[in-house]
C-alpha positions as CSV (number, residue, x, y, z in Angstrom):
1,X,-78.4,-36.9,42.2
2,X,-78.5,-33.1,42.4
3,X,-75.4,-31.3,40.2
4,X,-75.5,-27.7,42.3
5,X,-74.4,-28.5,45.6
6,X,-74.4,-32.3,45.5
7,X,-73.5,-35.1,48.1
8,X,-71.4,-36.5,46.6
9,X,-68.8,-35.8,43.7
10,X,-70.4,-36.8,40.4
11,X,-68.5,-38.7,38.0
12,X,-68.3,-36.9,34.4
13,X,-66.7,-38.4,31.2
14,X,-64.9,-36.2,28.2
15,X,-63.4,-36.3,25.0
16,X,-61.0,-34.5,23.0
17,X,-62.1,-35.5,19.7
18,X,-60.0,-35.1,16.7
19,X,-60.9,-34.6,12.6
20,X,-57.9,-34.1,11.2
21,X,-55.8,-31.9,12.8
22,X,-58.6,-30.2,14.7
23,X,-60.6,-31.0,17.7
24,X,-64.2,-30.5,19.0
25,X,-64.7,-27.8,21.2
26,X,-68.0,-27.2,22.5
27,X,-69.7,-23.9,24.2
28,X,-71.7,-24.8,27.7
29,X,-75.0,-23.2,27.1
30,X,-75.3,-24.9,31.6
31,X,-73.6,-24.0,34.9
32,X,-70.7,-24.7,35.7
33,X,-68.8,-23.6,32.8
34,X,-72.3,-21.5,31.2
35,X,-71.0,-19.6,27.9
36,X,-67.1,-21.1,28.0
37,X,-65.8,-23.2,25.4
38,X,-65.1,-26.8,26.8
39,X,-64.8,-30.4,25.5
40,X,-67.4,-32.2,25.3
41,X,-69.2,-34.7,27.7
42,X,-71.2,-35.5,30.5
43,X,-72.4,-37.5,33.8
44,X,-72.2,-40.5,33.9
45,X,-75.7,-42.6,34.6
46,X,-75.3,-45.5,37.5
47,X,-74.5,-48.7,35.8
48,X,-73.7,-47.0,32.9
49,X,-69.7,-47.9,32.2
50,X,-67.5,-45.3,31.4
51,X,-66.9,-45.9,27.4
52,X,-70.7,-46.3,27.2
53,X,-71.7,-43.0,29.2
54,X,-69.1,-40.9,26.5
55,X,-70.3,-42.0,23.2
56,X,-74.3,-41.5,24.7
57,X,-73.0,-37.6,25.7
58,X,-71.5,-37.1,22.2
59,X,-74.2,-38.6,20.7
60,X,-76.9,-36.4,22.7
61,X,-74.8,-33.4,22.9
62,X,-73.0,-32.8,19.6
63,X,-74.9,-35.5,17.6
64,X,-71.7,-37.7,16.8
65,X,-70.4,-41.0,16.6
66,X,-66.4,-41.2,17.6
67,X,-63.9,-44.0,17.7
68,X,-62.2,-44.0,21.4
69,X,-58.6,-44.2,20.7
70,X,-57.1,-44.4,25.0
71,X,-57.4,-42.8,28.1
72,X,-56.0,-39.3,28.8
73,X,-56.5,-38.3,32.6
74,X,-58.7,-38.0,35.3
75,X,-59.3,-34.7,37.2
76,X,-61.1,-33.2,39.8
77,X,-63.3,-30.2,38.8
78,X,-64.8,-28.5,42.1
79,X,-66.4,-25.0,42.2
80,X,-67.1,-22.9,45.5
81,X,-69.5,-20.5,46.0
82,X,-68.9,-17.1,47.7
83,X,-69.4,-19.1,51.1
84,X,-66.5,-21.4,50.1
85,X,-69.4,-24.5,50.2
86,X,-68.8,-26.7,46.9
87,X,-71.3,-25.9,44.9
88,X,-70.0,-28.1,42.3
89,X,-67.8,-31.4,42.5
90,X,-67.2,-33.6,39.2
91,X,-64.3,-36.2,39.0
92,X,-64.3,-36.1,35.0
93,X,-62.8,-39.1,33.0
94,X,-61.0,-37.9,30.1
95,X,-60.8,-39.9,26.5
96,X,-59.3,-39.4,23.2
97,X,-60.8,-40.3,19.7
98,X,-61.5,-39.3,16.5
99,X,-65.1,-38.7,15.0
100,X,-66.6,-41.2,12.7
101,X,-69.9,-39.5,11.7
102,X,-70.8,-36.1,12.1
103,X,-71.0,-33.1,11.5
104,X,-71.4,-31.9,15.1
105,X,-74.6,-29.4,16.2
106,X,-75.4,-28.2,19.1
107,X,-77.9,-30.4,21.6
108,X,-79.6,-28.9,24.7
109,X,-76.8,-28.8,26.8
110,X,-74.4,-26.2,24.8
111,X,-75.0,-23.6,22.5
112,X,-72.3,-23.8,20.0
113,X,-70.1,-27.0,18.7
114,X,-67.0,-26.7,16.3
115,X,-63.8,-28.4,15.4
116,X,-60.7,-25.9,15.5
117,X,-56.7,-25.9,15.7
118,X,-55.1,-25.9,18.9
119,X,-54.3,-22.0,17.9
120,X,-57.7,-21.6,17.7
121,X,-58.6,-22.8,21.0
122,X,-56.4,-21.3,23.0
123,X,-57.6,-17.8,21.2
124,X,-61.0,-18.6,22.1
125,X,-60.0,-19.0,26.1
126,X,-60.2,-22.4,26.7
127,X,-59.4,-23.1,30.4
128,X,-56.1,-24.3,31.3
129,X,-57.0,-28.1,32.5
130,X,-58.7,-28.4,28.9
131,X,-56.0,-27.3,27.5
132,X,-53.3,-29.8,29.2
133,X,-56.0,-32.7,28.5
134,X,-55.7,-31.8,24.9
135,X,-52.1,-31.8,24.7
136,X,-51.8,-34.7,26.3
137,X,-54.3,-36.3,24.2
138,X,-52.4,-34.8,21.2
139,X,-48.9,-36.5,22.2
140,X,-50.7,-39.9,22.9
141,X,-52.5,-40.0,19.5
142,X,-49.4,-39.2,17.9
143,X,-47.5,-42.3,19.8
144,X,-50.0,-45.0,19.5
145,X,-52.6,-46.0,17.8
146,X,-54.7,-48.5,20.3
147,X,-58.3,-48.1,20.2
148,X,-60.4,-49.5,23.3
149,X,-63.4,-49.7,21.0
């Protein structure tokens, strides 16, 4: 299925992924989102389940292993063009873990991949819906600590 003006929306998984007190923050090196800093993850394949298509991503993209501790949201990311068509529509899946094996580099889909403090992200102009997710994820590793696998 095509990305750029697709028909369909295209289902994307994520992760806010913690070490510590810091989490992985990747730079898209891809439209949509070229040169921002982002969590990480991808499309999902068809038949691929959910869980599956997240620890591929991480394991393409930033060359890590993670344990996924819950679920944190699901969101709607679409992007117009200057016609108003949707040139991009992704219903992203978001998770929360903690890395197991690392450290992180940099795949073919971003140019940059680091672990900082929430300070640090939000200096470095994360966008608002990350984050929320991170917060979120924040609060609900702090309360439990079920792990789907």
């Amino acid at each position: 299925m095509k990305r750029e003006y697709p028909d369909a929306p295209i289902v994307g998984v994520g992760g806010v992924i913690f070490r510590g007190d810091t989490i992985l923050l990747v730079k898209r090196d891809k439209e949509p989102g070229k040169g921002q800093w982002s969590l990480p993850g991808g499309a999902v394949e068809l038949g691929e389940p959910l869980i599956d298509a997240l620890k591929r991503e991480l394991n393409e993209e930033v060359s890590i292993k993670i344990r996924i501790g819950g679920l944190v949201r699901v969101l709607d990311r679409i992007v117009h063009d200057q016609d108003l068509r949707i040139r991009f529509h992704y219903v992203i899946v978001d998770y929360w873990g903690f890395l197991l094996t690392g450290p992180p580099r940099a795949g073919s889909d971003i140019s940059d991949a680091r672990f900082v403090s929430m300070i640090q992200a939000q200096d470095m102009g994360v966008h608002r819906e990350v984050t929320e997710t991170v917060r979120m994820a924040v609060a609900m590793k702090d309360q439990s600590y079920h792990f789907i696998k």
